[in-house]
C-alpha positions in Angstrom: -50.6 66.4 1.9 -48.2 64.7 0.3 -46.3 61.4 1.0 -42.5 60.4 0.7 -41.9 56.8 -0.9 -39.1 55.4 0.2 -37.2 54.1 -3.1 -37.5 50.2 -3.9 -34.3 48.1 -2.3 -34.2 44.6 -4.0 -34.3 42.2 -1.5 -30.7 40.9 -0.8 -29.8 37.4 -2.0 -29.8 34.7 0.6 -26.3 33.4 1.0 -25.4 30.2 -0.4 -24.4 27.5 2.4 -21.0 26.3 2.2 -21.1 22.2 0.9 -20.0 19.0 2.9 -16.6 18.3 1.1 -15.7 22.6 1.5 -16.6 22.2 5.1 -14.9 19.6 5.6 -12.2 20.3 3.9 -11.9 23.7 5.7 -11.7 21.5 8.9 -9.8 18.9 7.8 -7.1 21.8 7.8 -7.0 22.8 11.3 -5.8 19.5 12.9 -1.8 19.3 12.5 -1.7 15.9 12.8 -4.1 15.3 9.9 -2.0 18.1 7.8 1.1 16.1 8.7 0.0 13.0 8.1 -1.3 13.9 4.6 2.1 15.7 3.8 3.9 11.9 4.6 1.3 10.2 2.9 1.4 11.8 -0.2 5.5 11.9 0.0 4.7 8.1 -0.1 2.9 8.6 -3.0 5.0 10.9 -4.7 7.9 7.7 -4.1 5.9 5.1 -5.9 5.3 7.1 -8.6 8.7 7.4 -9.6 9.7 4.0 -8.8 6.8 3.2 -11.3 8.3 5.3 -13.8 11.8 3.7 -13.4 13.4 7.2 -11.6 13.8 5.8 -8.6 14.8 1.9 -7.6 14.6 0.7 -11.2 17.6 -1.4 -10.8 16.9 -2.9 -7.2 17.5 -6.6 -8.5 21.5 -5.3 -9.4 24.3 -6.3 -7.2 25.6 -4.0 -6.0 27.5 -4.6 -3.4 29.1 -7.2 -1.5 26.8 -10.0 -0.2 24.8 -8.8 3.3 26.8 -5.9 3.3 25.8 -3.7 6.2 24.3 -0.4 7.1 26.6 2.8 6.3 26.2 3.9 10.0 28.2 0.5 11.0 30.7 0.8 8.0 32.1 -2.0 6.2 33.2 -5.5 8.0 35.9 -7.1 9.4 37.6 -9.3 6.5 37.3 -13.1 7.6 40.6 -15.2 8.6 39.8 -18.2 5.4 43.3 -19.6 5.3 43.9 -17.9 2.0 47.0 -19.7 0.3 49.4 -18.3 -1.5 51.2 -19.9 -4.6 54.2 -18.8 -5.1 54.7 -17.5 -9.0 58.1 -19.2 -10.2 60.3 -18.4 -13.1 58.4 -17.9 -16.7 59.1 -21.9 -18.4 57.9 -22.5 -21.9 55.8 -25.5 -21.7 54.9 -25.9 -25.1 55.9 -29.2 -25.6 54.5 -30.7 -22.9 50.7 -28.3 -23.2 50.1 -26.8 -26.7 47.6 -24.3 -25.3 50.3 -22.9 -23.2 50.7 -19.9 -25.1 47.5 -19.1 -24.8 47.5 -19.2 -21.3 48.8 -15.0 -21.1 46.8 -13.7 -23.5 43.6 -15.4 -21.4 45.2 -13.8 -18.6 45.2 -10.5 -19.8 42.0 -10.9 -20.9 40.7 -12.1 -17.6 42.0 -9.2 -16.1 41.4 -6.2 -18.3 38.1 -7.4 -17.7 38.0 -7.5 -13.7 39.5 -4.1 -14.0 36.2 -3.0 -16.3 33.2 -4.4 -13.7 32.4 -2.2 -11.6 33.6 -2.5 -7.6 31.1 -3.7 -5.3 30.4 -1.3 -2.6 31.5 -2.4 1.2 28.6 -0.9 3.0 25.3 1.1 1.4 22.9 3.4 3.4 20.6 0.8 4.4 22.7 -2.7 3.8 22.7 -5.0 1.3 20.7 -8.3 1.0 22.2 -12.2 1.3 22.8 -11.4 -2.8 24.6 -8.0 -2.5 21.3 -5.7 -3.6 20.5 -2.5 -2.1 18.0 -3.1 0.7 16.9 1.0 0.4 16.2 0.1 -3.1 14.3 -3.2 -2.2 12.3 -1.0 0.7 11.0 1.7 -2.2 10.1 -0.8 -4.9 8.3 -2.6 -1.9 6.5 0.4 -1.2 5.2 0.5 -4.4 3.5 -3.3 -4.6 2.9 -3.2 -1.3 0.8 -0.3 -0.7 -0.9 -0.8 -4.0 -2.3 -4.0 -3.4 -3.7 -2.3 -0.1 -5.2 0.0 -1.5 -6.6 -1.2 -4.4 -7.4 -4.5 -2.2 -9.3 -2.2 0.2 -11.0 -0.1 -2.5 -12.3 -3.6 -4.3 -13.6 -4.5 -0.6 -14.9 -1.2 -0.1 -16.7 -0.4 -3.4 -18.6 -3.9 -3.2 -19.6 -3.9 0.9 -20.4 0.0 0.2 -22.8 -0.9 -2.9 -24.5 -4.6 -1.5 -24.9 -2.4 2.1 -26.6 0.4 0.9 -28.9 -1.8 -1.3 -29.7 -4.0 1.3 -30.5 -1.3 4.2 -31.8 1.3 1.7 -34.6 -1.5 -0.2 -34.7 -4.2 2.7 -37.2 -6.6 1.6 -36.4 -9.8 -0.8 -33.1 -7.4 -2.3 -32.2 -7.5 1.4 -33.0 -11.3 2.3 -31.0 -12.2 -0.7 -27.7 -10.2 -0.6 -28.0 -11.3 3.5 -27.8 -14.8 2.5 -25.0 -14.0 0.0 -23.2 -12.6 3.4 -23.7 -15.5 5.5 -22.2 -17.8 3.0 -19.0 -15.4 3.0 -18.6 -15.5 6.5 -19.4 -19.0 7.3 -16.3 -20.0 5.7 -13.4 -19.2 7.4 -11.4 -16.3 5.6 -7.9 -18.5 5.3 -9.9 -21.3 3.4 -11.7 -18.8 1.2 -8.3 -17.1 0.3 -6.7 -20.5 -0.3 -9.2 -21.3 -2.6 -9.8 -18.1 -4.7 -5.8 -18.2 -4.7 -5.8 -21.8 -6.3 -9.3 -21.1 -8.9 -7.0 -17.6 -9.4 -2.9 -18.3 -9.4 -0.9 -16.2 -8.5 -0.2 -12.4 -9.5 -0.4 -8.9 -8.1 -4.1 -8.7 -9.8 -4.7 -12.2 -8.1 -4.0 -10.9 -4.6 -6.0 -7.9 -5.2 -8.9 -9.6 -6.3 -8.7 -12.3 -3.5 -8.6 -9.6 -0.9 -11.0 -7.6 -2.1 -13.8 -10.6 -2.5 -13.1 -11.7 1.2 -13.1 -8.7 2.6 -16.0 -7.1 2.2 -18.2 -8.2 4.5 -17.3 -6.0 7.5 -18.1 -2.8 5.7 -21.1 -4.3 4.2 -22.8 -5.2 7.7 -21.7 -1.1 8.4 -23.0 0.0 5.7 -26.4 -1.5 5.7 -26.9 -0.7 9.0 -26.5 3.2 8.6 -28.7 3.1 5.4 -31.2 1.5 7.2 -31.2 4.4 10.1 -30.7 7.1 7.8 -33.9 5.8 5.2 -36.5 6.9 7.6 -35.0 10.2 8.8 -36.5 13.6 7.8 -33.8 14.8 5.1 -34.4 11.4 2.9 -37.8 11.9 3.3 -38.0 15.8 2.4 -36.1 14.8 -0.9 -38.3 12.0 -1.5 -41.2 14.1 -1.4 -39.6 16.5 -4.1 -39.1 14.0 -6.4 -35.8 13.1 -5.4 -35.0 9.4 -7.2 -33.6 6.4 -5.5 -30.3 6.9 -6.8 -30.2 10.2 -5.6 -31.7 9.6 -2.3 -29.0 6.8 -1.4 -26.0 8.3 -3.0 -26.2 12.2 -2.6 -28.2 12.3 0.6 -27.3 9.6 2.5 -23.6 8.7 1.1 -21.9 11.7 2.4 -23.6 11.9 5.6 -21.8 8.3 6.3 -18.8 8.8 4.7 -16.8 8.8 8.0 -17.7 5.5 8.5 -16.4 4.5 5.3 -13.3 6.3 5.6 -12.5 4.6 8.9 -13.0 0.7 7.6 -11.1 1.8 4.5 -8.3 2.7 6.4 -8.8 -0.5 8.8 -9.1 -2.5 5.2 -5.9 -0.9 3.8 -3.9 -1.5 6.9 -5.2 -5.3 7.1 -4.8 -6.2 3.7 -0.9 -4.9 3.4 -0.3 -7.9 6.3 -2.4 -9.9 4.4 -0.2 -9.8 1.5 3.0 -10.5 3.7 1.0 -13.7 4.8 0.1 -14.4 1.6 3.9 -13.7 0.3 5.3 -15.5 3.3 3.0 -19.1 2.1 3.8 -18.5 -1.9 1.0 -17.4 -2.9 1.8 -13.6 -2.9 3.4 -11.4 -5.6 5.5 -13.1 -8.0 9.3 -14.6 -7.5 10.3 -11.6 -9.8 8.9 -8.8 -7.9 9.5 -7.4 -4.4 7.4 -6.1 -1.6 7.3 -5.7 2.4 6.6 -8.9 2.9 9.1 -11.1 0.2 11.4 -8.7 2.2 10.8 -9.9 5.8 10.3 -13.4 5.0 14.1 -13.0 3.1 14.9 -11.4 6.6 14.3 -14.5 8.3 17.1 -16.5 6.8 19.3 -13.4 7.8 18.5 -13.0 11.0 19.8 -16.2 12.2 23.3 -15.0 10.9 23.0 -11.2 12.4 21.8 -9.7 9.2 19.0 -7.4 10.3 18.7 -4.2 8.1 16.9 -6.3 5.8 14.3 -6.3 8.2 14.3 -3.2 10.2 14.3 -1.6 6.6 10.8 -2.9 5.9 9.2 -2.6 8.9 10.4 0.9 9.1 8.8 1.8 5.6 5.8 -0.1 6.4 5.3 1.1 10.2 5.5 5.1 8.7 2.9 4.8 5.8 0.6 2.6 7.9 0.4 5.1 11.2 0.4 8.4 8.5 -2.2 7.0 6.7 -4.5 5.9 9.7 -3.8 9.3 11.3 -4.9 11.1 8.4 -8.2 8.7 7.7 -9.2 9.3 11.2 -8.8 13.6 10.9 -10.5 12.9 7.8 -12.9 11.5 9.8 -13.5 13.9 12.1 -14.5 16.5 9.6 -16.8 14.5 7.6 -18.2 13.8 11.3 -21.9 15.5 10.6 -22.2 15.7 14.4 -19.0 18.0 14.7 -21.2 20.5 12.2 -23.5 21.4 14.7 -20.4 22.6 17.1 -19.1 25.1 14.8 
């Protein structure tokens, strides 16, 4: 009797599971608000990159048009009644006798105005007004947008790099690591936050680097108290201890295992940091202690607007606030869809 053998199948391969940032990604792309919001904040982006490369805005410090010149929409002003006087030109008298630089007095004329009719005309209204000096508030607005949102970010990065690092050391270790960088905590925060700025800014002067360093050492603190708490929850759960047991360093326990699964949480206070440290640097630019003289940002802008808004002036200021209201809400929007699909307990719904 004989037997049939059934002919050898090789086992099929087990299919590979899809990774954190690909899922998240892939969800990340089904909320329209998030898409939206990352389309306007990279537009954003795409702006302060060319006014850093000088495409855009390079000459906002020009005059170019007539002092507080308003908005296109509301067209050019009135002239003001000044009393103008007119001197009436009589009959050409040669006063060389009695003033030897008479003759000269034509040929400066000429000259004078051969070279009014060279300089360019300054413009009666521009899309977004002009400031108390005649520049171009649009101009001012997208050069703003560059320091303004840079020292945010980098401010908020600074903040979030060192609370993300002392957290995760001090929940992941505990013990005298943890005592220690818990009494380096309590120091920051039982100084008031004003005082510490006043003094980092007077140890520091004053500079676009300054203001992102002074931000970024005071700010910390939040995320690090975060940060420390959710390594201290996630050091004893089953997946840290399964990679411990493989042989899984340190390192790689607290930075490839746990890191990504609290990534939302980081995401959220960087977006909180970002948002707090671009009206810290209007505070800081109102007091003096801001970006320099030379340069402009959102908040040189409004406290300029200040002055003008006593005289009816106010594109100035709704120009900045405008500029500053979109980036802030698209980039808050888009942390918190970010958020959601880093979430690790929207995983387990799909």
């Amino acid at each position: 009797m004989s037997s049939v053998v059934a002919p050898y199948t090789a086992a099929p391969e087990a299919e590979r599971s899809e990774g954190v940032w690909h899922a998240a990604w892939r969800r990340f792309r089904t909320d329209r608000v998030g898409m939206v919001s990352l389309a306007v904040v990279l537009a954003f982006l795409l702006l302060i990159a060319a006014s850093a490369t000088g495409l855009v805005a390079g000459q906002w410090q020009k005059e170019v048009g007539v002092p507080s010149a308003p908005p296109t929409l509301l067209g050019p002003r009135a002239p003001e009644a000044i009393g103008d006087i007119v001197v009436p030109s009589g009959p050409n008298v040669d006063l060389s006798d009695v003033d030897p630089l008479a003759p000269r007095y034509r040929e400066w004329d000429e000259r004078a105005q051969q070279y009014r009719t060279e300089e360019t005309p300054k413009r009666e209204t521009l899309p977004f007004g002009a400031d108390r000096l005649g520049r171009d508030v649009l101009a001012k607005a997208i050069k703003g947008t560059e320091i303004s949102v840079f020292v945010g970010v980098a401010a908020a990065v600074v903040a979030t790099l060192i609370g993300t690092v002392l957290g995760a050391f001090a929940g992941f270790f505990g013990g005298k690591v943890g005592d220690f960088l818990e009494w380096v905590y309590n120091v920051f925060t039982s100084i008031p936050g004003i005082l510490l700025i006043f003094a980092f800014a007077a140890v520091f002067g004053r500079g676009i680097g300054t203001v992102v360093l002074i931000l970024g050492l005071t700010g910390w603190t939040g995320i690090y108290r975060l940060v420390r708490a959710e390594f201290m929850k996630h050091a004893v759960r089953e997946y840290v201890r399964a990679a411990q047991a493989i042989g899984a360093s340190a390192a790689s326990r607290m930075f490839r295992h746990i890191l990504p699964n609290i990534s939302h949480v980081i995401l959220v206070q960087l977006s909180i940091l970002t948002v707090g440290f671009i009206k810290a640097e209007v505070i800081l630019s109102y007091l003096g202690l801001g970006v320099p003289i030379d340069q402009v940002s959102w908040g040189t802008m409004l406290a300029e607007a200040q002055s003008e808004l006593i005289l009816g002036y106010w594109w100035q200021l709704a120009a900045a606030t405008l500029f500053m209201a979109v980036f802030v809400t698209a980039f808050s929007l888009m942390t918190d869809a970010v958020r959601d699909a880093l979430d690790p307990k929207l995983r387990g719904l799909e």
